[in-house]
C-alpha positions, 0 to 999 in steps of 0.5 A: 698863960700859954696857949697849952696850958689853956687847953690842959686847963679846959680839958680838965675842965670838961672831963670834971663836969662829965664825972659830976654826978647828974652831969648831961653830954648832949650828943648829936642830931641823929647820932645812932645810940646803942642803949637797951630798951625793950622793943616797942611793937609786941608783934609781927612787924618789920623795919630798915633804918628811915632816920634822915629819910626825906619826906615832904616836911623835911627829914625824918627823925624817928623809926618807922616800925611797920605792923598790923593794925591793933599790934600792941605797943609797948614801953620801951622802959620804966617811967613816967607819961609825960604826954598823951596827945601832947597834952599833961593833963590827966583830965584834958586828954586832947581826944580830938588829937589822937594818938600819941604818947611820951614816956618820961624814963628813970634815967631821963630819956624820953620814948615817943610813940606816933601814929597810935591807933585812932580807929573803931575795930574794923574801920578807917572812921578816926574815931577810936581811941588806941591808948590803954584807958589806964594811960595818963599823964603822970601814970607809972609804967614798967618796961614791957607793959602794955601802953597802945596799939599801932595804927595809921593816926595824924598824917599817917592815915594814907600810909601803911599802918606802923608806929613813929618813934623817936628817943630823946636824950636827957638833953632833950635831943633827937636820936637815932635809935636804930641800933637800940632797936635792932639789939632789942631784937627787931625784925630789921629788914635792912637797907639792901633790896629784899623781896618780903615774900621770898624772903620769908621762910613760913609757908602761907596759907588760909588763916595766917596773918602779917607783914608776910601775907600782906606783901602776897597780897599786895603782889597777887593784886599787882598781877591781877588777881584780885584778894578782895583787899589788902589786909594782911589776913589770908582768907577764902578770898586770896585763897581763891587768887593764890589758886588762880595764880597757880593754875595760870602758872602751870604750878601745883594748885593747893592753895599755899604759898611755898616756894616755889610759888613765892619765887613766881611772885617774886619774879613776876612782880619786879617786871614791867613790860621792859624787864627792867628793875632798877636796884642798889647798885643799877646805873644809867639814864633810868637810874638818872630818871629816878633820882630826878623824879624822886628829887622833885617829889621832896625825897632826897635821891642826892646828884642825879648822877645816874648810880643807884647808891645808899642815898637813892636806896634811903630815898626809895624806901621812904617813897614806897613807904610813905606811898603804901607800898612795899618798901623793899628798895625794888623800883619795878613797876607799881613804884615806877607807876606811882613816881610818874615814871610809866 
């Protein structure tokens, strides 16, 4: 049999078993996927594609989508609990493991949700139990219905609060679902720099919450003028630091952040006492020093060849994610601070 007539015969073959009914295609490790689901946060959030971002452990290998504490979560697709805690049972719910779930789904895919919350109200005190009572292994779930809330539980509990997850094949492997989430409508903030607070478009002011609010905040604080607390929630206490910022600033005292506000935090918040913020697209020995540094921390920057590329911006992100800071791919001074760098 010659050498043609072989491969006619095993790509025949191939194309017969991909048509047979229940027939399974693995794909690859990380292959980005676009199938439809419903996104899994039901809330304020955000997040940038972090799949294959380094991390201490190796590599990342889910989504981090980045929300309030208590933002409910939902399944992403009609099915079956597989797994709560990692554990099948109904009756051994592995509390002392919490919080986790694994969806089974209709056409055998699999969702998994980490980081579940884990805390009393309030509290950082891991003794909360953030699955919906009625969850359990082998319970039927719709897509869209209410299963957990986000939190910061396992190795999360010094990071921002946000949601792991990860969609598996029917094969069984590790997928990237950045796509699928991002067609669900997810609040995708990109890989390119982009400053949380300018970006935004709603004026901030007493009694809003969110993402938005916490990177005000969060800058505020960067500048000294304290908020009594990086929470999220706008209240009389980062009322009173928004109204400092703006006396000391010679901007008009009302307590809200509109524009012209934002763009005086923005700037302010990017500089240290060089000037220099390092970006996509930044060269130099500053850049070389930032690619060794994150490097040596086990974030991969690639050859510190001193262009700030796609790999030094991934590496970036995931360092100020996994260091509870904005990660908006800006290096200025608090993420140059927490790399050693100042």
């Amino acid at each position: 049999m010659g050498w043609k007539r072989i491969l006619v015969v095993i790509c025949t073959a191939v194309a017969l078993v991909a048509s047979m009914p229940g027939a399974v295609l693995a794909r690859d490790l990380g292959e980005d996927v676009d199938v439809d689901l419903v996104f899994p946060v039901d809330g304020e959030h955000h997040f940038s594609d972090t799949f294959w971002a380094g991390r201490s452990h190796g590599f990342h290998t889910g989504q981090d989508i980045m929300a309030d504490k208590m933002t409910p979560v939902v399944a992403v697709g009609a099915g079956v609990v597989r797994l709560v805690n990692w554990s099948s049972r109904p009756d051994d719910l592995n509390r002392e493991r919490c919080c986790t779930l694994v969806i089974r789904h209709d056409d055998g895919w699999e969702s998994w949700y980490i980081h579940l919350d884990n805390d009393t109200t309030g509290t950082d005190d891991g003794k909360g139990w953030g699955i919906k009572r009625a969850i359990k292994p082998g319970i039927r779930v719709e897509a869209g219905q209410h299963i957990a809330w986000v939190g910061d539980s396992g190795n999360a509990e010094n990071t921002a609060p946000h949601i792991h997850f990860e969609l598996r094949d029917p094969s069984g492997t590790v997928v990237n679902p950045y796509s699928s989430l991002v067609k669900a409508g997810g609040n995708d903030v990109g890989t390119g720099p982009r400053d949380p607070i300018l970006g935004g478009a709603r004026l901030l002011s007493r009694g809003l919450h969110g993402a938005d609010v916490r990177a005000l905040q969060d800058g505020l604080e960067g500048l000294g003028f304290p908020v009594g607390g990086v929470d999220g929630r706008f209240g009389p206490l980062t009322e009173a630091a928004v109204e400092a910022f703006q006396a000391s600033f010679g901007l008009g005292v009302d307590g809200v952040v509109g524009r012209s506000t934002k763009a005086a935090l923005a700037g302010l918040n990017h500089k240290d006492d060089t000037g220099e913020v390092l970006s996509a697209g930044s060269r130099g020995d500053s850049v070389r020093d930032l690619q060794s540094n994150l490097n040596e921390q086990g974030f991969n920057a690639g050859l510190a060849d001193g262009i700030f590329g796609p790999l030094t911006l991934r590496a970036v992100i995931s360092f100020q994610k996994y260091t509870s800071l904005w990660a908006d791919g800006l290096v200025g001074p608090r993420t140059k601070s927490a790399l050693g760098m100042i």
